[in-house]
N, C-alpha and C positions, 0 to 999 in steps of 0.2 A: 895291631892289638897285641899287647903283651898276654902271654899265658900264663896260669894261673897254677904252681907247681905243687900246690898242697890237692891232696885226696879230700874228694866228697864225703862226707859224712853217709853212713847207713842211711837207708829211710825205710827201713822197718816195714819193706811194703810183703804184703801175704799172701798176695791174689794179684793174678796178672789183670792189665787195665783194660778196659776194653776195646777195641779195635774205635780210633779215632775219625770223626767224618772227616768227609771231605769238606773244606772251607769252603763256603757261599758266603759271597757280600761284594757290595759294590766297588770295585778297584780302583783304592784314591789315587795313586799315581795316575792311571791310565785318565782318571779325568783332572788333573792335574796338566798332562799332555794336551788336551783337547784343548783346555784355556789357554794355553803358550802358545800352541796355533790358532785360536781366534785373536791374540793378541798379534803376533807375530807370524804370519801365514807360513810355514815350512822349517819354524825352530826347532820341534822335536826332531825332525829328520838330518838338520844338523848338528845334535847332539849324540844321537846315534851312530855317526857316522865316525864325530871323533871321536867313539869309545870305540868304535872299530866295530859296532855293533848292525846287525843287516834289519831288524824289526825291534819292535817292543815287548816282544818274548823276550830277546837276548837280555833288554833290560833288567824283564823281572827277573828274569834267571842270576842273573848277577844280584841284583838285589835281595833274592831270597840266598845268598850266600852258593847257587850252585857254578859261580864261575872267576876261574880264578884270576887274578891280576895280570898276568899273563896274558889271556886271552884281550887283553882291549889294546893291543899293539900297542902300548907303552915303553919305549926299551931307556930313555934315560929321564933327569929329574926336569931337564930344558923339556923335554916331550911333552910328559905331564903339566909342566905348567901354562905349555902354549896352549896345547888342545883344550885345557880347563879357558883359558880367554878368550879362544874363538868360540866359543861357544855364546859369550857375551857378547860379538861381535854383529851388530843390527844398529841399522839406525833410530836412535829412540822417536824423533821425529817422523817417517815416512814410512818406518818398519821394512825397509828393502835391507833383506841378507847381502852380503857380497858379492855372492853370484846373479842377482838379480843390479850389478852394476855394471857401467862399461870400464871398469878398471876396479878389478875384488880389493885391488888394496889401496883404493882410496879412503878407505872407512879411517875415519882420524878420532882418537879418543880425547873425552875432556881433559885438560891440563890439570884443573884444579883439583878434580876427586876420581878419576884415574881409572871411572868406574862405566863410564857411558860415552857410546859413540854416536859420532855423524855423517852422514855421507857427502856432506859439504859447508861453506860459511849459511849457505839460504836458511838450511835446515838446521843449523845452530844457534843464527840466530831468532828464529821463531820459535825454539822450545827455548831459550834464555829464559824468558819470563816464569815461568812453569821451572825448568829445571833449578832455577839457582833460590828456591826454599828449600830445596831439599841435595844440592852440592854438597853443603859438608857432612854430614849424614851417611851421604852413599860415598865418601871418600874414605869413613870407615868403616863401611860397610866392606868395600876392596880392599881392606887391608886386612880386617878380619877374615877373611875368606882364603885369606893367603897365610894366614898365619895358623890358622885352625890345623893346618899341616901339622903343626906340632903335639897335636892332640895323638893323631899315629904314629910320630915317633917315639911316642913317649915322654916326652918335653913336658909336658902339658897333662893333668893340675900338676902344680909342684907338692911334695910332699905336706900333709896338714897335720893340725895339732888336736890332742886330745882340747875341748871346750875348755875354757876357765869358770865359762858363766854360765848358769844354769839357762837352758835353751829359750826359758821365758821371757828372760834377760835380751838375750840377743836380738834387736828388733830390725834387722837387715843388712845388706851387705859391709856397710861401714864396720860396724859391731862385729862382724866377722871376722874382717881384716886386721882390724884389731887384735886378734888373738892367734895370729900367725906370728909366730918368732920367727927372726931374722928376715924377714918378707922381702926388704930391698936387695938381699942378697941374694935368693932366692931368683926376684925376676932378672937380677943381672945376671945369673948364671945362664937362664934360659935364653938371653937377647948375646951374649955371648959364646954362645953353644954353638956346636960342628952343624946344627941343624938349621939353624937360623941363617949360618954363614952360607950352607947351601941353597936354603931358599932365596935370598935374594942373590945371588950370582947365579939362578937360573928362572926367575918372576918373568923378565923382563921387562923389571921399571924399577926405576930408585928407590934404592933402602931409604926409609924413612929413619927420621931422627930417634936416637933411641929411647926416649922418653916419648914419644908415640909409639911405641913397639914396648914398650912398657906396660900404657894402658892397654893396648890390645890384649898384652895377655892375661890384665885383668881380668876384661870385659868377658873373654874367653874361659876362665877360672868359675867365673858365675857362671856360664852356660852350661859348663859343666856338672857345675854341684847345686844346679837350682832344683832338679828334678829331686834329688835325695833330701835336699833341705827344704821342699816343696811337701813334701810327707811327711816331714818332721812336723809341719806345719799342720798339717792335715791331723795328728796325732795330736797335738794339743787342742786344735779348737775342737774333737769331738771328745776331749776326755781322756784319751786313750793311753797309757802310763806302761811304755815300755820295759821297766823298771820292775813291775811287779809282776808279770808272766811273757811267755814268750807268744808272739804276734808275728798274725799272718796280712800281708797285704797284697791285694790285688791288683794288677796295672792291666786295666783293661785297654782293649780298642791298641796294645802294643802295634808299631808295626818297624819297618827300616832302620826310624828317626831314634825310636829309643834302643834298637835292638842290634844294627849292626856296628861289629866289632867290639860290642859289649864283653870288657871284660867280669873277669868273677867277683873282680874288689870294686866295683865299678860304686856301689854305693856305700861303701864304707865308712864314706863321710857320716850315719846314722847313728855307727860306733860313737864316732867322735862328740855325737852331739848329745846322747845320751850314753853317757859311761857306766858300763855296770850293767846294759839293759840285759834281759833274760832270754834274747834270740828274737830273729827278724825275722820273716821268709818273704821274697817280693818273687812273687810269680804272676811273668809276660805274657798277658791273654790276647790273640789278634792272630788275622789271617796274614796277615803279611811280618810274622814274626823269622827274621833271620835264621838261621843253621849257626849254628858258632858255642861256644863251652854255655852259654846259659840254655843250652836247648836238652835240658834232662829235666825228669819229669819230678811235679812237685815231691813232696815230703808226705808221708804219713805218719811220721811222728812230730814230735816237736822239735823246732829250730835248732838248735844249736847253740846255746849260752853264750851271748858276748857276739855274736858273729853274723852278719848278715847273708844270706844261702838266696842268690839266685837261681830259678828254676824254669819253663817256659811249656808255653801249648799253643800249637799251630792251629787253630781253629777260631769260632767263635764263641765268644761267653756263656751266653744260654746252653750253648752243647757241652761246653767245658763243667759246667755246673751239672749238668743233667749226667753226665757220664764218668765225673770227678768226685764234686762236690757232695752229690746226695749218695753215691757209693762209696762215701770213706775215703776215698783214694785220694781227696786233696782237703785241706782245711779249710771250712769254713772261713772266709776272710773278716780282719776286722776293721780291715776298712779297704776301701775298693775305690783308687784312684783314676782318673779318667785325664790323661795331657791332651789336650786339643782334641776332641774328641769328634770334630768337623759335621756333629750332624744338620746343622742349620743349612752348611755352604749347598743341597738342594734332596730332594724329595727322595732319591734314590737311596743316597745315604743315609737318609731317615728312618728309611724305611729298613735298612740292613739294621741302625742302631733299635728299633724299637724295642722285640723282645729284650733286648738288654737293659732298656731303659722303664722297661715294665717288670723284668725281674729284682733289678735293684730296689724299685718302688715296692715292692708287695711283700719282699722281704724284709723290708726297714734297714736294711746297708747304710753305714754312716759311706757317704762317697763325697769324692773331691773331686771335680771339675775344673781343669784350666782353659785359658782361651788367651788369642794373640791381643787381641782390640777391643777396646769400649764397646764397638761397631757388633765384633762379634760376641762379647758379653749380652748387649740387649735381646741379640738374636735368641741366643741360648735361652735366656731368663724366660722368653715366652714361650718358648715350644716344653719348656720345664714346668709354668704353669697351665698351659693346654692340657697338658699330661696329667696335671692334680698332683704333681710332686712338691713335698714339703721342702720348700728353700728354705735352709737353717741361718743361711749368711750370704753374702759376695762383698768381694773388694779388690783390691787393688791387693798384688803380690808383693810383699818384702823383700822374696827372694827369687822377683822374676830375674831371667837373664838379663845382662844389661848388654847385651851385644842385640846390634840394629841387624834386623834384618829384610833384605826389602823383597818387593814382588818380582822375583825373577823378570819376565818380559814387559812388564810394564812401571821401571823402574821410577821415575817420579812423580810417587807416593808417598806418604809420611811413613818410613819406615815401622816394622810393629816389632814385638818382643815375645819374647818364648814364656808361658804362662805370665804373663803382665797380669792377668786378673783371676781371680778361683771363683766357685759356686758351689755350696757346702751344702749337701739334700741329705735327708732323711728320712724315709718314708714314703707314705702318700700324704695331703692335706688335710689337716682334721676337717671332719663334720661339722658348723656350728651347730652350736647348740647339744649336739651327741652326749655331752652327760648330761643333760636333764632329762633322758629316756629312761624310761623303770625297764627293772630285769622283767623278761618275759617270765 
C-alpha cells in the first residue's frame, strides 16, 4: 500500500470517545475455513502452513493487520508465488491433497485454464464433463489472481480523469472507459512495467499474450473502483446530491476485503465523479476492520470540501451508533452501504446482523446492499421482507466488478462477481391502509 503524505484534516472533536467494546459476532473467515475443509478435508491446514502460520489465530492476526510480512517466511518473489499455488494444489475430482498421494508431485494442472488440478487421467477425465463449462472462466480467473499483484505494487488503477459526463450519464463500465484519456497507453505502460516483467519470470507458467494481460487489467480496474462507483450509485438512486452539502456515508459489516491495505485516496474516484462536491466522509464499521492509515476515528465536523476522508471503527454497528452516533461523536450517515453483507449464508450470522438490520430499519437509513449472485440476491430479498423492510429497489449492478471470481475449493461453479446485484431499503414497510386512520 502506498501511503498517503498529506496531514488529516482537524476533526474538531471536544470530548474524548468513550472506551470502545469489545467486538462480538460471528467470525466469517473462520467459517469460511470450516467450508474449505468440508469441501476439501485438510485445505485450511495447508494454507496455514504455507503462510508459515501454526493456527488460525496467526491467520487472524495477520489479517487484522497485527503481523508483518515478514513473518510468513516469504524471502523472494518465486516464494510468494509458489506457496500462493500450492495452496491450489488438490485434486478437484477426489479432493486428495498431495500428501494424501503416493507421489505429492503427481498432482498435474489443467493445460487449458491453468487453474485446476488432477491427481491423474481417471480423475480428469471424469470431472471433464463438469469442468469444461466453466474452463475458460477459471482460466481467467488464474490470471487474474496473479495479476491483482499489481494492485500492491501500485501498478494498479492507473491514474483517472475528472468525469466529462454528468454521473447520470454514465450508465457502466463502457461509459467509463470511455472518459479515460490515453487509456491504451496507460495499460501498455502497466503490461510493460518492471512489475509485470517480475511477475511472470517468477508465476511459474507462461506470460500470457499481452492483449489477455490487458483485459486483466481491465477487469481488475473495475474491481477496484466498483465499490466507490457503487456509492455513487447508491447517492443518486436515493436522492442524495453531493454537490449541495457535505455527506457522510457509512460502510457497514466493513471487514479484511474492503479494509486491508486501504489506502487514504482509495476512493477518490467520488471526487471524480462528482466534481465540485462539498466533502464525503466513508467510515468502516466491522469487527474485522484492519489496522492500517484508515483506522482514525471519524469526524465531528464536516468533511472537508472537495475531498474524500477515510475514517474506521473496530466494532459493531449498533455499538458504533449507540456510542458514536447518538453522542455527537460521529455523523449521522446519509446513507449507509452494506458489500456482501453475508447474512443469508446461515443463522449465526443472522443473528450477529440483526440488531443492525433492525437499527437501520426503525431509523429510516436510505441503505445500499450488495450481493455476489441472483442465488444470493433472492436469499437476501427474503430475510429483508421477513424483517418488514421497505425494498425501495434491486437490480443488476452497472458497476459490478467484472473480474470472475470462483469458490475457492470447489472451483467448478459458475464463477460470481463482486456486487453483481444491489437491494436499496428504506425503512420499515408501510402499513396498508395506515392513512385512513383518524388522529387520535
Amino acid at each position: 500500500a502506498q501511503p498517503n503524505a498529506g496531514a488529516a484534516p482537524k476533526t474538531g472533536r471536544s470530548k474524548k470517545a468513550p472506551e470502545e467494546p469489545a467486538a462480538r459476532a460471528p467470525d466469517v473467515d473462520s467459517l469460511g475455513f470450516q467450508a474449505m475443509d468440508r469441501n476439501v478435508p485438510g485445505l485450511s491446514h495447508v494454507i496455514l502452513q504455507k503462510l508459515n502460520m501454526k493456527s488460525y489465530e496467526d491467520y487472524k492476526s495477520a489479517m487484522d493487520g497485527r503481523k508483518s510480512g515478514s513473518d510468513f517466511g516469504i524471502r523472494t518473489y518465486f516464494d510468494m508465488f509458489q506457496k500462493m499455488e500450492d495452496t491450489f494444489k488438490f485434486c478437484v475430482e477426489c479432493k486428495k491433497l498431495p500428501n494424501a498421494l503416493p507421489d505429492p508431485k503427481s498432482l498435474r494442472r489443467c493445460k487449458r485454464c491453468q487453474n485446476v488440478y488432477y491427481c491423474g487421467v481417471a480423475c480428469q477425465r471424469a470431472n471433464w464433463p463438469l469442468h469444461k463449462k466453466f474452463c475458460k472462466k477459471l482460466k481467467l480467473v488464474a490470471l487474474d489472481r496473479l495479476v491483482e499483484w499489481l494492485i500492491f505494487t501500485g501498478d494498479i488503477p492507473f491514474p483517472t480523469e475528472t468525469w466529462t459526463k454528468p454521473a447520470r450519464e454514465v450508465k457502466g463500465w463502457e461509459d467509463w472507459f470511455s472518459m479515460q484519456e490515453h487509456l491504451e497507453e496507460k495499460l501498455g505502460a502497466i503490461v510493460a512495467g518492471r512489475y509485470m516483467t517480475l511477475l511472470w519470470a517468477n508465476a511459474g507458467k507462461p506470460r500470457p499474450e499481452d492483449a489477455e494481460l490487458r483485459e486483466s487489467i481491465r477487469r481488475l480496474v473495475t474491481d477496484f473502483h466498483s465499490r466507490p462507483l457503487t456509492i455513487g450509485l447508491g447517492l443518486r438512486l436515493f436522492g442524495i446530491d453531493p454537490l449541495t452539502r457535505p455527506l457522510t456515508v457509512h460502510v457497514v459489516g466493513a471487514s479484511h476485503v474492503e479494509t486491508l491495505n486501504t489506502r487514504l485516496t482509495d476512493y477518490d474516484e467520488l471526487t471524480r465523479m462528482f466534481p465540485g462536491h462539498q466533502g464525503v466522509e466513508m467510515v468502516m464499521v466491522g469487527v474485522d476492520v484492519v489496522d492500517g492509515p484508515i483506522m482514525r476515528p471519524p469526524l465531528t465536523t464536516l468533511a472537508p470540501r472537495g475531498r474524500v476522508y477515510l475514517s474506521s471503527y473496530k466494532g459493531l454497528y449498533h455499538d458504533f451508533w449507540e456510542s458514536h452516533v447518538e453522542t455527537k461523536l460521529a455523523a449521522r450517515p446519509d446513507l449507509v452501504v452494506g458489500f456482501h453483507p453475508g447474512f443469508h449464508a446461515c443463522p449465526d450470522l443472522l443473528a450477529g446482523w440483526l440488531p443492525t438490520l433492525l437499527l437501520l430499519r426503525d431509523y429510516r437509513l436510505p441503505v445500499l446492499f450488495t450481493v455476489y449472485s441472483e442465488q444470493e440476491l433472492k436469499a437476501s430479498l427474503q430475510i429483508l421482507v421477513e424483517l418488514e423492510t421497505h425494498i425501495v429497489g434491486y437490480a443488476s449492478n452497472p458497476f459490478a466488478s467484472l473480474r470472475p471470481e470462483q469458490v475457492y475449493s470447489s472451483p467448478n461453479k459458475a464463477p460470481v462477481y463482486c456486487s453483481s446485484h444491489y437491494i436499496a431499503v428504506l425503512g420499515a414497510e408501510p402499513v396498508p391502509g395506515a392513512d385512513e386512520l383518524e388522529d387520535d
